[in-house]
N, C-alpha and C positions, 0 to 999 in steps of 0.2 A: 528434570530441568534444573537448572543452576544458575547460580549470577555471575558465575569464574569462568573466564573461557580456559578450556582444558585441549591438553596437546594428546588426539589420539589419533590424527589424520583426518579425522571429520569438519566438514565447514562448521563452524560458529556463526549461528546467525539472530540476532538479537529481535525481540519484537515488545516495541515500545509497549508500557503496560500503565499506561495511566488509568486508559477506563476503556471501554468498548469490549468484543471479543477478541483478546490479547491470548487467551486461553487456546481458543480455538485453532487460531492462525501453530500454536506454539507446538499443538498434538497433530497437525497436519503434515508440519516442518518434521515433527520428530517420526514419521512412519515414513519420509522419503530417507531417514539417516542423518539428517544432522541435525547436531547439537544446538539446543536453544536456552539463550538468555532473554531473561524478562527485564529487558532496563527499565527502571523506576530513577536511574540518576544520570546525570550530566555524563560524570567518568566513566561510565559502563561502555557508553560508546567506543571507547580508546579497544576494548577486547574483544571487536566483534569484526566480522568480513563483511555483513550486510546488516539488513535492517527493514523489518517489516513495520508500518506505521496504520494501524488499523481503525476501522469504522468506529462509531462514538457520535460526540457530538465537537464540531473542530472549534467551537467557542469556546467549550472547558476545556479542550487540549489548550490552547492558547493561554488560561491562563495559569494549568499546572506547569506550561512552558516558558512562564515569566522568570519563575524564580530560580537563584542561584546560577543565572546565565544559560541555561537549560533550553533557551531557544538557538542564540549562539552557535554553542556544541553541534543540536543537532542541527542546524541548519551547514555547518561548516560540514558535516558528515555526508549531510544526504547529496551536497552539491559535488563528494568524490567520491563515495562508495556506495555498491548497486543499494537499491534501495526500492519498496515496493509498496504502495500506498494502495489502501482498499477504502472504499465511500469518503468518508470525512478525512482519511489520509488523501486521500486525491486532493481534495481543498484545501490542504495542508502544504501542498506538494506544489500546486499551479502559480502561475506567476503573474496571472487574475483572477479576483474571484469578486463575486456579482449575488446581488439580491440576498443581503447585502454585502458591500464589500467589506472585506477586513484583511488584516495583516496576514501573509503565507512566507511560507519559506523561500517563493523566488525558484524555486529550481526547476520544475516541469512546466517545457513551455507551450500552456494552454487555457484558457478562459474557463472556469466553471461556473454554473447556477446552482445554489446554493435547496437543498429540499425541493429540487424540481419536478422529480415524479411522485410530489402528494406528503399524503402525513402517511403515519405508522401503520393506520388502517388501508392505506393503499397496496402495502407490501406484497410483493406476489411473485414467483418462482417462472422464469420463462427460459426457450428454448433459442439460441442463436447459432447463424453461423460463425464460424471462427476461421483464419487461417491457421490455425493451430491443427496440425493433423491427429484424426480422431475422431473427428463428423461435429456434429451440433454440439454446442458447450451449456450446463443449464449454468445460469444466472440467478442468483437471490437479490431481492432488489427492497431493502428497508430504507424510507425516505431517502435513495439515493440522489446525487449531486450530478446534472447532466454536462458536457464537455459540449459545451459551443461554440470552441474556436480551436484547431489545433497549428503551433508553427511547423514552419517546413522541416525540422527534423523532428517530429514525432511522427510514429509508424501507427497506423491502427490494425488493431487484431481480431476487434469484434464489433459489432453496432445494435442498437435497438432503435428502431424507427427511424433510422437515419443519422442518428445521434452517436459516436465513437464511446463504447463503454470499455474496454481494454484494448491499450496503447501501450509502446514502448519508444522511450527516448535515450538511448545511449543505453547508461545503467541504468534505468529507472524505467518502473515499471508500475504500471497504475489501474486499477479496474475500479469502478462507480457502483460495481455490484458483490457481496460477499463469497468470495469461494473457498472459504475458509467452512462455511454451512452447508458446502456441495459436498456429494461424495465424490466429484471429478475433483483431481490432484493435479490437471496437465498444467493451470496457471502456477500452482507453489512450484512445478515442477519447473517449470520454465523460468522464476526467479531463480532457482536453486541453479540450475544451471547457469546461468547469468553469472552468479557468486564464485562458481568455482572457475570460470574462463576470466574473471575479474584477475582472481588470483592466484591462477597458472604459472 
């Protein structure tokens, strides 16, 4: 992995590295073939086609995102290039967010609830449908953020108990559950593609 984006025909696709599994999403990204930067700053953004914004917790994102304009940046990114938020990225991502509210990026338009399915010890591995061709998708679910409201251009891709847990709006692309700790690849696959019809 690298923080340079390099010209060798491969997408470039950055994955925010503040805190969460940043690692995970980065060796997923890199077994489909493309090239990943771990941005840790503002300007990194400027070298990359996409942008993976991963689980954590989205209150310390929020505040490593204070400094040096660093919410700005990415906020002006993720509202023009694909962009793929996993748990606490989804509530990063939403253009409400609930229990409690706090500041988001404004760009995916959908309500979330903030540690909705429990604390850390609720955590647990389920099996869903998907429209995603392929059969049942599994799901890893740590203190994930549930989607209570979606606007009318967001698509859903998958649900648990009625609830839309991966969605796609434009470029932007969001799951409430980690599939960065699945051994199914179809969701990074399907960012990935996303990326490269971005910039055809």
């Amino acid at each position: 992995m690298s923080g340079i984006a390099e010209t060798d025909g491969r997408l470039t696709i950055g994955v925010l590295a503040l805190q969460g599994a940043f690692d995970a999403h980065a060796r997923v990204l890199a077994s489909l073939g493309v090239r990943t930067v771990l941005v840790r700053k503002p300007e990194q953004v400027d070298g990359i086609e996409g942008l993976v914004i991963p689980g954590g917790e989205s209150t310390t994102f929020l505040k490593h995102l204070e400094r040096a304009g660093f919410f700005e940046a990415l906020k002006a990114f993720v509202h023009a290039k694909p962009t793929f938020g996993t748990c606490a990225g989804v509530i990063l991502m939403a253009t409400e967010v609930v229990s409690p509210a706090q500041r988001s990026l404004q760009a995916l338009d959908v309500t979330v609830e903030r540690n909705a399915y429990g604390r850390q010890t609720d955590s647990r591995v389920l099996q869903a449908e998907t429209t995603l061709a392929g059969g049942p998708l599994e799901m890893v679910y740590i203190r994930a953020p549930r989607i209570l409201r979606t606007g009318e251009g967001v698509e859903v891709l998958a649900q648990r108990e009625g609830s839309p847990t991966l969605v796609r709006q434009g470029h932007l692309l969001a799951a409430t559950f980690h599939p960065e700790l699945s051994h199914d690849t179809r969701v990074h696959q399907l960012f990935v593609d996303s990326v490269r019809t971005a910039t055809a």
